[in-house]
C-alpha positions in Angstrom: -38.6 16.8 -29.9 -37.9 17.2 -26.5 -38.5 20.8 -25.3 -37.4 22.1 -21.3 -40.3 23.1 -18.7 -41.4 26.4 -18.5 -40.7 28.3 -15.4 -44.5 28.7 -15.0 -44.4 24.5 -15.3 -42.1 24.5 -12.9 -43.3 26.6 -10.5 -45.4 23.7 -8.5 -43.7 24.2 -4.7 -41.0 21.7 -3.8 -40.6 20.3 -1.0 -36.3 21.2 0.1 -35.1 18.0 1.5 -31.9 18.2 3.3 -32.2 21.8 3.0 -29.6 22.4 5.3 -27.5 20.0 3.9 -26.6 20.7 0.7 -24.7 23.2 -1.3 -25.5 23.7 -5.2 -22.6 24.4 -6.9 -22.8 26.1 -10.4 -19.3 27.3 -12.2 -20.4 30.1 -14.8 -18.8 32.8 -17.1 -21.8 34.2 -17.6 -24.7 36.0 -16.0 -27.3 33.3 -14.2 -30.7 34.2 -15.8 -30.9 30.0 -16.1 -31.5 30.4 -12.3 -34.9 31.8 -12.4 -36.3 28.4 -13.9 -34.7 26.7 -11.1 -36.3 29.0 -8.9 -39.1 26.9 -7.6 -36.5 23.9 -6.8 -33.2 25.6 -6.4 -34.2 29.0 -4.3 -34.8 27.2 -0.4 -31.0 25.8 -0.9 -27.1 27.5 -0.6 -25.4 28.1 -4.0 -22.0 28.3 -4.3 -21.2 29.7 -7.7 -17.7 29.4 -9.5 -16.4 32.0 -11.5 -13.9 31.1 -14.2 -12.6 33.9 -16.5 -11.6 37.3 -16.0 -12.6 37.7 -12.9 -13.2 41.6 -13.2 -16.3 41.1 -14.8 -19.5 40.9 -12.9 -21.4 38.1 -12.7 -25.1 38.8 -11.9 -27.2 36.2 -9.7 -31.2 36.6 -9.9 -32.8 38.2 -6.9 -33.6 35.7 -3.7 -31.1 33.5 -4.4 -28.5 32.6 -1.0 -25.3 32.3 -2.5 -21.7 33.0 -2.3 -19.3 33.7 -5.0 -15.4 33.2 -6.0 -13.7 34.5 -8.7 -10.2 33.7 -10.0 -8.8 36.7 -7.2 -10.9 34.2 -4.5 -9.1 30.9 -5.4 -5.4 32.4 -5.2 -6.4 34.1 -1.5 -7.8 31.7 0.1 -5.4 28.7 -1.0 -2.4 30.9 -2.2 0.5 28.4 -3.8 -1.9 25.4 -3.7 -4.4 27.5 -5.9 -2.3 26.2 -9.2 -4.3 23.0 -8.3 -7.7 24.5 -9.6 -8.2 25.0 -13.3 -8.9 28.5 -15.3 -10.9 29.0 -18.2 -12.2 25.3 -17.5 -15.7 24.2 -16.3 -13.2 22.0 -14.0 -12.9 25.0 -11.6 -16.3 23.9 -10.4 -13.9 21.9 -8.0 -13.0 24.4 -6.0 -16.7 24.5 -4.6 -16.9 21.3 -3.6 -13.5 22.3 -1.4 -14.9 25.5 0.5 -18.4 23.9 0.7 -18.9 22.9 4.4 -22.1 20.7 3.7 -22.5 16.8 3.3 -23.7 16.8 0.1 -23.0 18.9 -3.3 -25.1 19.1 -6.5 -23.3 20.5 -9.0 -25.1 21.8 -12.6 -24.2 23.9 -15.7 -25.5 26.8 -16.8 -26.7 25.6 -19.9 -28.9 23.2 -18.4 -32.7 23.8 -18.0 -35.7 22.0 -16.3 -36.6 19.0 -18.1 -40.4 17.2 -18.8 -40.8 14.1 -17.7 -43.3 11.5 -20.5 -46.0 13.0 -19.1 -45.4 16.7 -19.6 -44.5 17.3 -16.0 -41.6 19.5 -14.9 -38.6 17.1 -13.2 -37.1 18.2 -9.7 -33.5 16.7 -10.6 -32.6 18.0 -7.4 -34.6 15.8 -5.6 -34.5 12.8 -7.1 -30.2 13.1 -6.8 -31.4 12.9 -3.3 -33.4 10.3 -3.5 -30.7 8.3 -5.2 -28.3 9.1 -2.6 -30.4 8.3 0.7 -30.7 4.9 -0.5 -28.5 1.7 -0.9 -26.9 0.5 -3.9 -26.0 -2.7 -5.0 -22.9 -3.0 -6.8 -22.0 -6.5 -5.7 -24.7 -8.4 -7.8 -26.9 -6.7 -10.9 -30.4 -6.5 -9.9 -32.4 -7.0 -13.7 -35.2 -4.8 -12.3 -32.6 -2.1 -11.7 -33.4 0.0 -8.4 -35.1 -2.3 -6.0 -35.5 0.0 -3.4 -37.8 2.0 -5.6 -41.5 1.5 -5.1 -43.1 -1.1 -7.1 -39.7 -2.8 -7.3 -37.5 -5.2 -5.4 -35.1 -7.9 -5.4 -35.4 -10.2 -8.2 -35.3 -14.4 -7.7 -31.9 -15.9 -7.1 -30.7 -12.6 -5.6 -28.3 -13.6 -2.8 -30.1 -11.9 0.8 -26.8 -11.5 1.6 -26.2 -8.3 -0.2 -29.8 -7.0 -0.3 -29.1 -4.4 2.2 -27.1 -2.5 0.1 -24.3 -0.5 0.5 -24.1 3.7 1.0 -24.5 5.5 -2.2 -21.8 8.0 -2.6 -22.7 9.7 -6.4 -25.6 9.9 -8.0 -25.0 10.4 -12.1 -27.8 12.2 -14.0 -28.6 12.2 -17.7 -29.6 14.7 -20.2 -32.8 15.2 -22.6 -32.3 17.1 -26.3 -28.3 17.9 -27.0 -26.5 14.2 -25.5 -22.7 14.6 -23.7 -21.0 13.3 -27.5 -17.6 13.8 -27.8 -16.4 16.0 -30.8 -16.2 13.2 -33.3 -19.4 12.4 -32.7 -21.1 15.4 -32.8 -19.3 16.2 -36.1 -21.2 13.3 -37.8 -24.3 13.3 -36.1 -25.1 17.5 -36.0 -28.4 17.1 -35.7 -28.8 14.0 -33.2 -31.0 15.2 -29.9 -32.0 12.6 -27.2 -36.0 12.7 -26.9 -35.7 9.2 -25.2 -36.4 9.3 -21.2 -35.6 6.0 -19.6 -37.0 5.7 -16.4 -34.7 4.0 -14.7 -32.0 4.4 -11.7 -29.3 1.6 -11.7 -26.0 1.2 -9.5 -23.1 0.6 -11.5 -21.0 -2.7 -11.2 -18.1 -2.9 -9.2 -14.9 -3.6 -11.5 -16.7 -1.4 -14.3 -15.9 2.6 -14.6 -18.2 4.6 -16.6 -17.7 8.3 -18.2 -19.0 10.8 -15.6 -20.2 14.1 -17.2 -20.3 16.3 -14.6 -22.8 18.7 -15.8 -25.9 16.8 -13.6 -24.4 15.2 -10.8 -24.5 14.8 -6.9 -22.8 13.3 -4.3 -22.3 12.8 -0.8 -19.0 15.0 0.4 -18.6 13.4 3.0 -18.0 9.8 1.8 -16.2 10.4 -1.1 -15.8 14.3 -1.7 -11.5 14.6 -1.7 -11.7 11.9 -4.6 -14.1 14.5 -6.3 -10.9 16.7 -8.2 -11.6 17.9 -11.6 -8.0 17.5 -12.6 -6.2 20.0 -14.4 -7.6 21.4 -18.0 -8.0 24.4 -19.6 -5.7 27.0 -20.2 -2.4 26.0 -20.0 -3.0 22.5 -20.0 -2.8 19.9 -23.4 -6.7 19.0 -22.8 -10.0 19.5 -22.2 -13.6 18.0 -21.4 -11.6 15.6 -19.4 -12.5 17.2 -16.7 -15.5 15.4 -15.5 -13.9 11.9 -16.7 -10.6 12.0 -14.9 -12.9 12.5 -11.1 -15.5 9.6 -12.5 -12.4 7.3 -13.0 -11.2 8.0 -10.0 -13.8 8.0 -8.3 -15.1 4.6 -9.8 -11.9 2.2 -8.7 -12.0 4.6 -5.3 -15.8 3.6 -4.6 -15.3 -0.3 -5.5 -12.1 0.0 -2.9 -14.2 1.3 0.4 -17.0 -0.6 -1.0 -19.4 2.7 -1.8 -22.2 3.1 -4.6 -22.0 4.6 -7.5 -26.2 5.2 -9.5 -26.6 6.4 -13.0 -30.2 6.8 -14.8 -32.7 9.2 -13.1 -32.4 12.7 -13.3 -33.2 14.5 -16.9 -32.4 17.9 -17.2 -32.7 19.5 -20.8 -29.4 20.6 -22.1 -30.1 23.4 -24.2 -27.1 23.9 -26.2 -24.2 22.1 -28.5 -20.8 23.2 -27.8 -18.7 24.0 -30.9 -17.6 20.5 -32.3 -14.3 22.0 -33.7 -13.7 23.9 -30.6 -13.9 20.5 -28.5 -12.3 18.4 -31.2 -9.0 21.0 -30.1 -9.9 20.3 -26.7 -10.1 16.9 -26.2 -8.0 15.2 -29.4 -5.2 14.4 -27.2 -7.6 12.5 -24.6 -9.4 10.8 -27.0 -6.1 9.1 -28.3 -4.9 9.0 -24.3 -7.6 7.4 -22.8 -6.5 4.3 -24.7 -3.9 3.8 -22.1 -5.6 5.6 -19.6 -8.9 3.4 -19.2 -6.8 0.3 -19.0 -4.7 2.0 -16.2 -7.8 2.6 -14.3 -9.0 -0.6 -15.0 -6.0 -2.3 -13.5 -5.6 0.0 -10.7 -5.2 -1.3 -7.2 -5.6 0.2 -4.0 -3.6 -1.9 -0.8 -5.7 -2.4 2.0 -4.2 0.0 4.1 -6.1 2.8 1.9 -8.6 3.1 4.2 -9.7 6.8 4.0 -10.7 8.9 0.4 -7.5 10.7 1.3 -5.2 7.3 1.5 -6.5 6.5 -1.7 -6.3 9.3 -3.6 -3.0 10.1 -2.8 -2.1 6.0 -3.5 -3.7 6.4 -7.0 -1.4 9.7 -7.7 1.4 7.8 -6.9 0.3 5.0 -9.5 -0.3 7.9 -12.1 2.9 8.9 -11.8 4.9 6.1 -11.8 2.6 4.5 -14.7 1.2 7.2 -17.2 3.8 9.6 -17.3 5.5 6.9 -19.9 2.2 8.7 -21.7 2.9 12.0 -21.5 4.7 14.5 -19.1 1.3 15.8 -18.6 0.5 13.4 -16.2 3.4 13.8 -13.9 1.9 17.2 -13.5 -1.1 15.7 -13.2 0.0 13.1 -10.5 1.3 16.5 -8.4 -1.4 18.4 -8.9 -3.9 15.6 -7.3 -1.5 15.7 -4.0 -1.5 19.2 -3.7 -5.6 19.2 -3.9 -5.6 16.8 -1.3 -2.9 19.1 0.7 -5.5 22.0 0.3 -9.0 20.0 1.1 -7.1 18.7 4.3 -6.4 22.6 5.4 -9.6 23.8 4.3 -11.4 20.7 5.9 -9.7 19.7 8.9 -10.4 16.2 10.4 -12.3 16.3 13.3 -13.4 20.2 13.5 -16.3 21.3 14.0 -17.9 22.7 10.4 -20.6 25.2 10.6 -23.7 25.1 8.0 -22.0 26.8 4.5 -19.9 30.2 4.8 -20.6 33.2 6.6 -21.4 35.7 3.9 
């Protein structure tokens, strides 16, 4: 079975790339003791850490660690009305930091998720291989059957047109998990005991015209290209669903990315997620989505942007209207939704004004 690195394993130094370009951002109700096997990779970087829950409690952050962090009292200061956009007592608040973060790129990560071993018993620097998959092309014009060809050892196979082989810019990079796997609750109800000890090592850019279930838990992206698109919806309390979260941004996201003509990677990182989440819990959570995304998947899958969508914004804003006028047949839920996604973009645009000069992170 698949066990997660040590802290001593993981001690070797990392090299920080983009150091000064990236903002790690971690939504917790709980104190961050996961933090000090991250240490090695995580510490030369800026956290931004999202507190969801009562926001009286205190959160404690391992020593050495650059971060800044918002509680519930935060969110409703700094965006006041537009604040009903971000969710409570839902990982989805993680959101918020990718609003007040001023850097090009974001990795976000849950607390539950440890440094994983690579086949050969080496500790994995997910960081940096998000990064990797980021600074370099994808391909989502034309399948390469050798995967990533911009990886060493690997190119472009025969009969692949050199049109395309310079790639396009890779706006997410989608990690995977080693031991408990992201199952839905049926699924974890009849398989209890099911861990993934398989590590596949490959990085491959996902089709355009195919969407894909994001999990949010080990992912990165590049802000900048595609960071308004990035809203976690609305879940939690209050709301008729949960662990949609993650799903609603990747589909979005998805038909957003094969509009401007941006990359989406899955494969490559691993990190080891430690625990299972209550099946019944998320079976309360998520039954009306699992019977939704029916319609929902087929709406995505239909979804077209005009040509006049030429900025995240455009299209976001575009694809609200379409939710509106098409799934809200499916539930008044997503009328609120289809709101809700406008006034995010309303509050990214104040808190990220075109054109102004942003400073490296937040003055703390």
């Amino acid at each position: 079975m698949a066990e997660p690195a040590t802290a001593t394993e993981a001690a070797a130094p990392a090299v920080a790339l983009l150091k000064d370009e990236l903002d790690i951002v971690i939504p917790t109700i709980r104190n961050l003791d996961f933090l000090e096997m991250w240490r090695p990779f995580f510490q030369p970087y800026h956290l931004i850490i999202v507190q969801d829950g009562d926001p009286s409690k205190t959160i404690k952050v391992p020593d050495g660690f650059d971060y800044e962090l918002y509680n519930r009292n935060d969110i409703n200061r700094i965006l006041g009305p537009k604040a009903s956009c971000i969710s409570f007592k839902d990982s989805a608040c993680r959101c918020f930091g990718y609003m007040v973060s001023k850097k090009k790129y974001i990795f976000t990560i849950d607390d539950d998720c440890f440094v994983a071993k690579d086949p050969s018993g080496k500790a994995i620097n997910a960081l940096e291989q998000h990064i990797k998959n980021l600074l370099s092309p994808s391909t989502p014009f034309f399948f390469n059957t050798l995967y990533d060809p911009y990886r060493e050892g690997a190119d472009f196979v025969r009969g692949y047109p050199f049109s395309l082989r310079e790639g396009v810019s890779t706006a997410v990079s989608h990690g995977l998990w080693l031991n408990i796997p992201d199952y839905d609750a049926p699924t974890q109800l009849v398989k209890p005991l099911e861990r993934n000890t398989r590590y596949v090592d490959a990085v491959m850019t996902i089709p355009k015209g195919t969407l894909f279930p994001m999990c949010g838990m080990n992912l990165a992206f590049d802000r900048q290209l595609i960071g308004p698109a990035m809203y976690f919806g609305l879940m939690g309390d209050g709301q008729p669903i949960g662990r949609y979260d993650d799903m609603w941004a990747g589909w979005c996201i998805k038909v957003i990315c094969d509009h401007l003509g941006l990359g989406v990677k899955t494969g490559l990182p691993y990190i080891y997620h430690s625990k299972a989440s209550n099946p019944f819990v998320n079976l309360k959570k998520e039954y009306k989505g699992i019977y939704w995304q029916e319609e929902i998947i087929p709406f995505f899958q239909q979804a077209v942007l005009p040509k006049d969508c030429t900025t995240v914004q455009k299209c976001y804003i575009e694809l609200a209207k379409q939710v509106k006028e098409k799934l809200s047949k499916v539930d008044p839920y997503f009328d609120k939704l289809a709101d809700a996604m406008v006034t995010w973009i309303e509050a990214w645009d104040e808190l990220n004004p075109t054109g102004a000069a942003v400073p490296n992170g937040k003055a703390k």
